[in-house]
N, C-alpha and C positions, 0 to 999 in steps of 0.2 A: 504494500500500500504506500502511495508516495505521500509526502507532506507538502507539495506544491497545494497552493491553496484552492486555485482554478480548475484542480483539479477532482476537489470535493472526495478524497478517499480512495482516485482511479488508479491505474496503472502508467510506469513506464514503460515502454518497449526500443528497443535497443538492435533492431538489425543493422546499424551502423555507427559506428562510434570514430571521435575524432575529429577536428576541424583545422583551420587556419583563420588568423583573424583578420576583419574587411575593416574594422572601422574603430574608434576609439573607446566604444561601448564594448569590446571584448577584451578590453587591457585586463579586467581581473577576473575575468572569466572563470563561474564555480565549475565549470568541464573540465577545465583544464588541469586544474585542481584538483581535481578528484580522481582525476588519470593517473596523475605522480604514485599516488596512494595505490594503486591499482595497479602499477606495472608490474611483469610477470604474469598477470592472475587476471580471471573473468577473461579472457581474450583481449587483454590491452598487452600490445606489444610491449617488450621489456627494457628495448634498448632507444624507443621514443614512443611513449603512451598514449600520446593524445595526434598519433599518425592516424590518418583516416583508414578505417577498416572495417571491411565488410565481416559480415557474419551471418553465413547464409544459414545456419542451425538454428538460428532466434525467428526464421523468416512466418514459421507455425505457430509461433505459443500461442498467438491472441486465440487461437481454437480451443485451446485448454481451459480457458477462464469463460463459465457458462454463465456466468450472472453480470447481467449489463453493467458495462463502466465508463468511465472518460478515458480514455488512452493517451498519452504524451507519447507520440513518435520519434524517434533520436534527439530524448533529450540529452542525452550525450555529447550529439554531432551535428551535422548539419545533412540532412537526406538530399541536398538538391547540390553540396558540393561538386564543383567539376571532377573530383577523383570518383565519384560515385553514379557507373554507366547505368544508362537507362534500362537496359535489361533488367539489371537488377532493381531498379524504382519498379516494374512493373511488376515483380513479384509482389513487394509490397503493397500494392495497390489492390493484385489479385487478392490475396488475405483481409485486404480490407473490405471489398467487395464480398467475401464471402462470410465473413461477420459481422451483420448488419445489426447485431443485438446492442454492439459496443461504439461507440461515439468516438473518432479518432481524430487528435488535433495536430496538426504540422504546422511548426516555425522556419522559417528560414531568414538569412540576412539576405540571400542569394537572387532575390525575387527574379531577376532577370534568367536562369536557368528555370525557375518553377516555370515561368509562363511558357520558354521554348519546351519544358515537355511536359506541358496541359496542351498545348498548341498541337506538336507534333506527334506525341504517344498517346496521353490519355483524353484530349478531346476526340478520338476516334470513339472514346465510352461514352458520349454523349449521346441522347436517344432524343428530340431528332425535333427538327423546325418541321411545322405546317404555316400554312395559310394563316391561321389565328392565331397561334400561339407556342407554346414551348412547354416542354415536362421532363421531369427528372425520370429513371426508369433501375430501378436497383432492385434488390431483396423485397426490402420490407412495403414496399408497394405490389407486390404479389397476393390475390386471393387462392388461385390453385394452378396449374397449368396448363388449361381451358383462357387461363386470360392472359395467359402469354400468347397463345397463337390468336387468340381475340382481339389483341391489343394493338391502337395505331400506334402510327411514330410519333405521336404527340405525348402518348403515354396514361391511355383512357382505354378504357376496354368500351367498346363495341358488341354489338346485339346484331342477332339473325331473327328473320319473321318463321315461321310457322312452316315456310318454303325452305329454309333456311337461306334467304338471299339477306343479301348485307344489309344494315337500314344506317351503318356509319357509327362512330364512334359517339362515347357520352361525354364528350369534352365541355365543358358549361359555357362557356363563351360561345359553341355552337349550336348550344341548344335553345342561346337565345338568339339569334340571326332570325332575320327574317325571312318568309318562307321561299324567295325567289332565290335563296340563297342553298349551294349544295352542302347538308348537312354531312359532311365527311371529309375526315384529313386524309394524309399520303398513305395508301397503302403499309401494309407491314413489312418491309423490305431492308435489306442492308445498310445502312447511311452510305457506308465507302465504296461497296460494290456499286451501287450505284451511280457512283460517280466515277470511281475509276477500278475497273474492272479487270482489268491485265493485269498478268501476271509481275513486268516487272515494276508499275506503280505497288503495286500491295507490297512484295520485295523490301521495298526502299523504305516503308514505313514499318516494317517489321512483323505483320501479321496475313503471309502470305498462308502461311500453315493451318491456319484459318478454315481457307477455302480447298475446294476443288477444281480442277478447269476442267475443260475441255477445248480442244481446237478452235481458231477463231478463223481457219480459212485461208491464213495467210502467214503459216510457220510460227503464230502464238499461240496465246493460250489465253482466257477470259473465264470470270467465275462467273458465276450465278447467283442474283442477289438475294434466294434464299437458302444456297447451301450451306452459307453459316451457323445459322441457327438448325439448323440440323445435325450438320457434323458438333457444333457446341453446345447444344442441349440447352443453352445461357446463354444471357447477351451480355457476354464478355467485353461489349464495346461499352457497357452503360455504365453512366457516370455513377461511382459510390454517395448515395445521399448521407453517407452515415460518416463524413469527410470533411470536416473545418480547416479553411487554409488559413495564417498568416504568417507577419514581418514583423520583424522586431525593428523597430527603430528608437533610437535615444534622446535627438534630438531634432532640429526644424532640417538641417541639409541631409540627413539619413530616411528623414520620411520625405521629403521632396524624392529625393532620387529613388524610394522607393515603393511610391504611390502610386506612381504613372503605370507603373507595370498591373496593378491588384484593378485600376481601371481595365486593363485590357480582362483579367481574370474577369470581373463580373458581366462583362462584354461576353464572354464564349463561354460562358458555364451555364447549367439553368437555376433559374430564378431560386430555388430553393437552396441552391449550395451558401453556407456561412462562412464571408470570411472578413478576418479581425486583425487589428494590430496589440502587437504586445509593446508599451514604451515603457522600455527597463532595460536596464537601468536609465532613468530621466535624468539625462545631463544637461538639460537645458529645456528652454520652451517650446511648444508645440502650437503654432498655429496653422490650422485647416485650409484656412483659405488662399489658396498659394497663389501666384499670377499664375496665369494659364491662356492661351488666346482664346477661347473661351469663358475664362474664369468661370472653372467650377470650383466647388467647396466638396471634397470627397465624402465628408459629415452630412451637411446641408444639402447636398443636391439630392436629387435622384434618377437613376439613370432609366433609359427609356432604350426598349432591347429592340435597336432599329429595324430587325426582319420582324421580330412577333409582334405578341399583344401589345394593344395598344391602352392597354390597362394592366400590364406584368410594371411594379417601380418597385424599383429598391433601393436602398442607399448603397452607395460605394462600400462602405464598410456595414459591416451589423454587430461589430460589439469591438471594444477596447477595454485594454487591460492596462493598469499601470501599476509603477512600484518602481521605490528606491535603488540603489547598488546596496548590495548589503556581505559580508565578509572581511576579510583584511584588508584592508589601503582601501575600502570605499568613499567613494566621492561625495559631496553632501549633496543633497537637494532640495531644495524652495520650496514651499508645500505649491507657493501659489501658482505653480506649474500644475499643479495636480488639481487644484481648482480649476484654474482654466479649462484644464482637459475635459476635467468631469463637466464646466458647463457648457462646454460646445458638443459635450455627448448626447447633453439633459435637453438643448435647445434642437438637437437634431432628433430624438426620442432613441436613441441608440444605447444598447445596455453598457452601463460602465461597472468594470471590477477592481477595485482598488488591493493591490496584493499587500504591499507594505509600506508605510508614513516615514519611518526611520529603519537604520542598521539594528535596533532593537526589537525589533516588531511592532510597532505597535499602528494597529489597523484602521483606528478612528479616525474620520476626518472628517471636523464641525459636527462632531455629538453623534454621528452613525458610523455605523460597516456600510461599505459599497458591495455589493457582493450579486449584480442582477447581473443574467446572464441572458442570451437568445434561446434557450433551450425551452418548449413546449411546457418540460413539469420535471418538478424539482430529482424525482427520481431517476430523472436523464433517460427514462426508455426511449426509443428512437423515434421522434417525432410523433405526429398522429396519424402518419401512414402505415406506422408497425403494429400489427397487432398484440394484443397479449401472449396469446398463445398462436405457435406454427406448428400445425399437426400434418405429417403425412399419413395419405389415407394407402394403404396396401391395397395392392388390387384384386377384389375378390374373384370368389371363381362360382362359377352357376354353370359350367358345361357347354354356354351358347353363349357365343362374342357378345352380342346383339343385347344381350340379358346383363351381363359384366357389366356393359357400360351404363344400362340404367337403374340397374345396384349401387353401382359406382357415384353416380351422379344421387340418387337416396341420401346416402351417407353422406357426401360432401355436404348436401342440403341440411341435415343433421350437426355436423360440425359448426355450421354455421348459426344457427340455433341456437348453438351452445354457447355460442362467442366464441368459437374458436374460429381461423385461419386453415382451409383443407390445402394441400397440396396434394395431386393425385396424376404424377406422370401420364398414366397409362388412359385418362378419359381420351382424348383425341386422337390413340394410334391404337389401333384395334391389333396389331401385331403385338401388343405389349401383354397381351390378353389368347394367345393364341397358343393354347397347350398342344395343338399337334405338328404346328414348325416352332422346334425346340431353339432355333439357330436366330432366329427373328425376334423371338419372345425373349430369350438372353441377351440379345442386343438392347433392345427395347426398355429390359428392367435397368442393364448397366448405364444405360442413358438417362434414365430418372432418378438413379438413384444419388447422383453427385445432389442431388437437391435437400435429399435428407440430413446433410451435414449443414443446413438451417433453419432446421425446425428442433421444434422443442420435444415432440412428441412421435411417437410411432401408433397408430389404430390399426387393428387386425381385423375384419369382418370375417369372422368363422363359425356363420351360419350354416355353411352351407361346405363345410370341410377345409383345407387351409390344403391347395397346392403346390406344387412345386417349386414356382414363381415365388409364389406367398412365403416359401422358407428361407429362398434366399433373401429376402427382404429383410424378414426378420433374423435373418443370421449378421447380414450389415448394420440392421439399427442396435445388433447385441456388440457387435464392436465399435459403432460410436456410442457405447452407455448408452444410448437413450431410452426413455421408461419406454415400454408397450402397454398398451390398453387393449386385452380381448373385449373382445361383443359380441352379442350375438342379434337374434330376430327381435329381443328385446329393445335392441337400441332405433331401431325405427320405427 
């Protein structure tokens, strides 16, 4: 449990450790510090400790830690250091993306690398502009796996009539359009394939492995912009909602030079991602209002996401942290830097956190704790798109495909009921259900079952006898611990 204060009890995580220092805010740097004490041992190298260094072994723990928390990502290091390849960011990323229970926060001085790879690697995980608007697309906005193939690229699940023909997505901006207006975004398709579809554009960007081609006619080769999601089960491209970016700056020339960049962040991210400055150590004053040929105020303004909605605003920032230098040879600081801060937070409605007033601790400032934060509820579970509970539903067996799936779809209705979240691979691919091609049906289960590693729960329907399918299921959810829940004709 760390004692960072913003942290409220989370964790640190440490897949990379080490830095170099950019600016006069790292002169006493507690990493650095803490390195010396640490050579030899924990993976700090012996003969210089605070050398940037990977640790690809730490890249899993967050999977270990079941109960939601705040996570500090190299508080040690700097994760967007130039010694630190993008290959390896995206590990990270991946892990974060597949623990949507836990809230993950990134600092960097660096901001100019964070944007080139938000830009170039992980804006590919963005899910996806329409006509109206924009949406995030992770984990914890999942109801079961019926709403993934449901789901536009706006990131709304979609309805069929009774014919089963499309009737468009329920994105609320287009549900109030007027009726001459076509209720429906962009199909469900790749962002990238569809833009660039050969094989040595996807190459260059790193995620050719991705897809599949085929021939294009003329000695290449072109994917298909829905083989991804097929071969990936996941949309590996979407951006982590469970993801707080910021920068630390000290003072007024550290957040100039490093604000211009978190504009560009809030530009290409979607509207729901939070991102924050940490000013700490406060070496001096912080005013918001910078010149700019525009003169914007990154507090005060709010940006307008020039493709989408025309009602998506947000502030440049959504939350600020402040707090003194604090350890050996700390520098002093004014409180009435910390006033200012906090009123141009209070004037922009933006949450401010006050870490520490003095090298002492002490937290008060003018008769309160500062301590409000952007997070939905104080328990920090993952917004109000995550549910309580994520239950995968095992897919039952009745002898007749046909029968499975509306068994299938019973239960799910059930779970839902309950307040739970169903996940249920198998409702939309009838092969996943298909006891007598054994080779399709093993594919089928191996493909749904990476999903299981984010739910909380395992549901067995064995009403009607438990399968072959059905034991490997429950043999995977017995090595990821997770409880199971027998049922039977009772539970519908």
């Amino acid at each position: 449990m760390s004692k960072i204060e913003w942290l409220k009890g989370g964790k640190t995580w440490n897949p990379v450790t080490g830095c170099t220092k950019t600016s006069r805010g790292c002169r006493n740097c507690y990493a650095a510090r803490m390195s010396k004490r640490l050579a030899g041992r924990c993976g700090y190298p012996k003969d210089h400790p605070f050398r940037v260094t990977l640790h690809p072994d730490r890249v899993d723990i967050p999977y270990r830690w079941k109960e939601t928390r705040r996570v500090f990502v190299c508080s040690m290091g700097d994760l967007f250091h130039p010694n630190v390849p993008f290959d390896f960011i995206d590990r990270i990323f991946d892990t974060i993306w597949h623990t949507p229970r836990h809230r993950y926060l990134i600092l960097t001085k660096r901001t100019d690398r964070m944007v080139e790879y938000i830009q170039e690697r992980a804006y590919r995980r963005t899910f996806g502009w329409t006509n109206y608007g924009r949406g995030a697309y992770y984990p914890g906005r999942f109801e079961h796996y019926e709403d993934i193939v449901m789901r536009d690229m706006c990131g709304y699940r979609g309805d069929l009539d009774e014919n089963q023909n499309w009737l468009g997505c329920n994105h609320p901006e287009i549900a109030g359009l007027p009726d001459e207006y076509e209720k429906g975004c962009s199909p469900y398709e790749c962002p990238i394939a569809s833009i660039a579809s050969d094989r040595e554009s996807l190459e260059k960007i790193g995620v050719a492995d991705d897809y599949e081609f085929e021939p294009d006619g003329e000695g290449g080769e072109y994917a298909l912009d829905c083989e991804w999601m097929r071969i990936n089960n996941r949309p590996r491209h979407a951006w982590p909602g469970n993801l707080c970016l910021g920068f630390s700056a000290e003072d007024q020339k550290t957040f100039e030079d490093r604000i211009g960049d978190f504009f560009v962040l809030r530009r290409n991210l979607p509207k729901e991602a939070i991102l924050f400055m940490s000013y700490e150590p406060a070496l001096g004053p912080i005013d918001t209002n910078i010149d700019h040929p525009y003169r914007w105020s990154p507090l005060l303004d709010t940006h307008l996401f020039e493709m989408g909605s025309q009602v998506m605003r947000r502030p440049y920032l959504d939350w600020v942290i402040a707090g003194c230098e604090t350890g050996p040879g700390a520098r002093p600081m004014d409180p009435d830097w910390i006033r200012s801060i906090r009123d141009q937070c209070r004037e922009a409605r933006i949450p401010f956190f006050l870490k520490k007033l003095d090298p002492k601790g002490e937290r008060m400032l003018d008769g309160r704790m500062w301590e409000e934060t952007p997070f939905e509820n104080e328990n920090d579970a993952l917004m109000i798109h995550t549910p309580v509970k994520k239950i995968f539903v095992c897919s039952p067996y009745t002898g007749d495909i046909q029968q499975n799936q509306v068994l299938a779809r019973r239960i799910c209705a059930k779970v839902r009921e309950r307040g739970g979240n169903p996940f249920a691979p198998h409702l939309f691919y009838t092969q996943f259900l298909d006891e007598k091609n054994r080779k399709e049906r093993d594919a089928g289960i191996a493909l749904g079952l990476d999903f299981m590693r984010v739910c909380d729960e395992v549901l067995v329907f064995r009403g009607n006898g438990v399968s072959a399918g059905m034991k490997r299921e429950i043999a995977h959810a017995e090595r990821l611990s997770l409880p199971i829940t027998y049922v039977g004709d009772g539970y519908l």
